[in-house]
C-alpha positions as CSV (number, residue, x, y, z in Angstrom):
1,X,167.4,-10.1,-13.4
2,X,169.3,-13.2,-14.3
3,X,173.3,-13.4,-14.9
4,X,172.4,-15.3,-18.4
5,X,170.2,-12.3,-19.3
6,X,173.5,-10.3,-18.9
7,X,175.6,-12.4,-20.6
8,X,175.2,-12.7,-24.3
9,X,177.0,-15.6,-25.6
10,X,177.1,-18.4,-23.1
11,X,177.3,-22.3,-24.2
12,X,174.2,-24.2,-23.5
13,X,176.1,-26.3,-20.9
14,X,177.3,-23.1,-18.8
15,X,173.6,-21.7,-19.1
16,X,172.0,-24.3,-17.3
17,X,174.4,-23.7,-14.1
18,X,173.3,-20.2,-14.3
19,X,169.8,-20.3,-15.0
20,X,168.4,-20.0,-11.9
21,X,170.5,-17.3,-10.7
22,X,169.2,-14.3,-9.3
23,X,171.0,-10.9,-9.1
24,X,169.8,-8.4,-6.5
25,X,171.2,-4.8,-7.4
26,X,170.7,-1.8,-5.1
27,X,171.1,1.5,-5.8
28,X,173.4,3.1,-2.9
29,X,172.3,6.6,-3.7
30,X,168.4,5.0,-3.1
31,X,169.5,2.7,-0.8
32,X,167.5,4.4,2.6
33,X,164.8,2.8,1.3
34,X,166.2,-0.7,1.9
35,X,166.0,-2.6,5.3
36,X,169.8,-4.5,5.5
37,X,169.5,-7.2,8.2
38,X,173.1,-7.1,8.7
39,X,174.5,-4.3,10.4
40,X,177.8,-3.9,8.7
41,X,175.9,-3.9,5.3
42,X,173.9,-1.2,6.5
43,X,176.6,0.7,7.8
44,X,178.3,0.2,4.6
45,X,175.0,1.3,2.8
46,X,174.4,4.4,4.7
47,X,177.6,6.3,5.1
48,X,178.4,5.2,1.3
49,X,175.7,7.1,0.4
50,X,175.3,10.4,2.5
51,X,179.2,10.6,1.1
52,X,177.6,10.4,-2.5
53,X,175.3,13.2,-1.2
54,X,177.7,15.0,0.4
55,X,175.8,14.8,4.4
56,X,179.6,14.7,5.8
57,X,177.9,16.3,9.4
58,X,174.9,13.7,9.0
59,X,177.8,11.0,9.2
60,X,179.9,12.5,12.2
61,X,176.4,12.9,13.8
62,X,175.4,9.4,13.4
63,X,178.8,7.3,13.6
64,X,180.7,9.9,15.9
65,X,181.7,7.0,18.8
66,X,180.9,4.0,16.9
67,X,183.8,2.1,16.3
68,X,184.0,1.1,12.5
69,X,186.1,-2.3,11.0
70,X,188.8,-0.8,8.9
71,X,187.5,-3.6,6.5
72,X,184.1,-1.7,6.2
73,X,186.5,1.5,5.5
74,X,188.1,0.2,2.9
75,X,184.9,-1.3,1.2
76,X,183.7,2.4,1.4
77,X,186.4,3.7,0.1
78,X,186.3,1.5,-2.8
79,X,182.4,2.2,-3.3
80,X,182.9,6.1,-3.2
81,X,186.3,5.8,-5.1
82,X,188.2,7.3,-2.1
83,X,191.9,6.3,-2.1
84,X,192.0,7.9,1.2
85,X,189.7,5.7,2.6
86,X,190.9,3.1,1.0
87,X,194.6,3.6,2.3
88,X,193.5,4.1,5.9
89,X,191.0,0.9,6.1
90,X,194.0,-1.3,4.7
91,X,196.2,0.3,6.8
92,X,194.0,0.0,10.0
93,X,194.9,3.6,10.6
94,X,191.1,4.3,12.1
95,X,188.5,3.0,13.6
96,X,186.2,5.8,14.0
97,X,184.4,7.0,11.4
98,X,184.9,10.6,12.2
99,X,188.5,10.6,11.9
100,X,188.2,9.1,8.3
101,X,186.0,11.8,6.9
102,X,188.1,14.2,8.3
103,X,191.1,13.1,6.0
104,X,188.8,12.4,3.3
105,X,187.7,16.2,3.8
106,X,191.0,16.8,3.5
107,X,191.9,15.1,1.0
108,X,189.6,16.4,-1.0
109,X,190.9,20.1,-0.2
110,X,193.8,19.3,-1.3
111,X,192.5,17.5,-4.5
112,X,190.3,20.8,-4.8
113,X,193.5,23.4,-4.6
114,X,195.7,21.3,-6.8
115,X,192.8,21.3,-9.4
116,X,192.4,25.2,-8.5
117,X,196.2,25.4,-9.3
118,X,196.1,23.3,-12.6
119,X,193.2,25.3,-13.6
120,X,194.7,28.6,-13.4
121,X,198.0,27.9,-14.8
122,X,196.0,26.6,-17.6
123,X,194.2,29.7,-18.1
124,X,197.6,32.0,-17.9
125,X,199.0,29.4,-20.7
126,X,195.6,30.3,-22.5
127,X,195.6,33.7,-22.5
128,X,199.6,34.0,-23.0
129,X,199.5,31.8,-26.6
130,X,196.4,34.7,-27.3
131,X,198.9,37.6,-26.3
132,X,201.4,35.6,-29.2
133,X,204.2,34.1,-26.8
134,X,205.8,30.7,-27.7
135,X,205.7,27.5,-26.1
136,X,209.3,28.3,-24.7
137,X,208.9,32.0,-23.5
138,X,206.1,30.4,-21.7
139,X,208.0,28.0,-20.4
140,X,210.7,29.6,-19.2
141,X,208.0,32.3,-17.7
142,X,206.3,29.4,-15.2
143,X,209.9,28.0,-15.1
144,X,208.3,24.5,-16.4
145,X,210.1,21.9,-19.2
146,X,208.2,23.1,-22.7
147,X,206.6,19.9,-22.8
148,X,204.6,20.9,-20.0
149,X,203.5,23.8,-21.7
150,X,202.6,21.8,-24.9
151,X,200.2,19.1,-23.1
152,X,198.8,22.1,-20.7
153,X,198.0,23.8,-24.3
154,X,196.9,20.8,-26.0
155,X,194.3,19.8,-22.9
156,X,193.4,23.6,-23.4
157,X,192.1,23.0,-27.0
158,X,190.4,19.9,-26.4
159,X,188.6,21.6,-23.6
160,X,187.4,24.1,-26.0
């Protein structure tokens, strides 16, 4: 594919400079089936992917005492949209690969329980406005400010 291909209005003297241009995308969940020449790309490549697959023991397995650039960290945090990753690659925090996925595990536990949390206050907020209580006896029931109680119920509806 070509960048002017992308682009759909583009002045006749910008299209010449791109004409030529070629774009190589890669699929990172598909991406075994590429050979990478370089080896950072590939280890880029490769544990971006068995993160998007979820083969956290495939990773310790293969990258268990290799030493990893906190530069390649933060570029797979930024391709797996891991803040985590991301925090500990620009902070130089690790360098082996093991270490990150086991804060990335946990911050993903934790992401998991507060989600479990929301989730089930929610569902008490539900099934309190079906039992006929107000926004402020709920309130004062999860001893929360009423507006919390109004978006939780609003989010509720929209779910619905």
């Amino acid at each position: 594919m070509c960048l002017k291909d992308m682009i759909v209005e583009m002045p006749e003297e910008i299209e010449r400079i791109f004409s030529d241009y070629k774009m190589n995308l890669v699929q990172i969940r598909e991406s075994d089936r590429y050979v990478f020449h370089n080896d950072d790309v590939k280890t880029v490549f490769e544990i971006s992917r068995e993160i998007f697959n979820g083969n956290f023991g495939k990773i310790a397995a293969l990258y268990k005492h290799r030493e990893i650039d906190p530069g390649l960290i933060t570029v797979i945090g930024k391709i797996t949209d891991s803040a985590e990753l991301m925090r500990q690659g620009n902070g130089g925090e690790v360098s082996n690969m093991c270490t990150a996925l086991e804060k990335l595990k946990q911050e993903g536990f934790e992401e998991g329980r507060q989600e479990g949390r929301q989730d089930g206050i929610r569902e008490l907020v539900c099934e309190w406005v079906r039992d006929g209580y107000s926004t402020e006896e709920i309130a004062k029931l999860l001893k929360k400010p009423e507006e919390f109680v109004r978006r939780l119920r609003e989010s509720s509806v929209e779910r619905a």
